[in-house]
Steps between C-alpha positions, in 0.01 A plus 500: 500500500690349824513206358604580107915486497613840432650429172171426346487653180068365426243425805181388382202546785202458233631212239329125377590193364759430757292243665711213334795644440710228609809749471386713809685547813387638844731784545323585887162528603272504186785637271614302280767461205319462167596477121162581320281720678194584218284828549696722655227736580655613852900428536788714692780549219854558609632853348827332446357238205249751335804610220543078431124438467504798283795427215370151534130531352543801327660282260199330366131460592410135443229450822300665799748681718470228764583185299808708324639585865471122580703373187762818421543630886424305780754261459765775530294643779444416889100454493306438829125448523260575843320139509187502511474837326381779691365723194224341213389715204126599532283296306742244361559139576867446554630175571686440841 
């Protein structure tokens, strides 16, 4: 968490498919600035952007939580990703 800036409002440590996103920037160390993290199966979330997230897909459920976040929030959002992950879900295959 040293090395997340402190107006994070999403930090992913267990994501995938960020491999080749070509968007990605090294923020410091292995923290990086992302734009769509998938599986967000172990994340720090930022109390302050919690009421956004909220109003924002309570208005219609049209996909999986994690694909809706990446097209209705994260681009009003600062999103950060720990690269490699540090956290995989048991027993599934998750792209890097």
């Amino acid at each position: 968490m040293k090395d997340v800036p402190p107006d994070f409002d999403f930090f992913f440590i267990g994501s995938c498919c960020l491999k080749d996103d070509k968007s990605k920037q090294r923020v410091k160390g292995d923290v990086w600035k992302v734009s769509h993290p998938n599986c967000n199966h172990a994340c720090v979330i930022a109390k302050k952007c919690l009421p956004f997230v909220i109003e924002t897909l309570s208005k219609r459920c049209w996909a999986p939580f994690d694909i809706q976040l990446i097209f209705e929030c994260f681009p009003h959002l600062k999103v950060y990703a720990l690269l490699p992950r540090a956290v995989s879900q048991f027993e599934t295959f998750l792209h890097p």
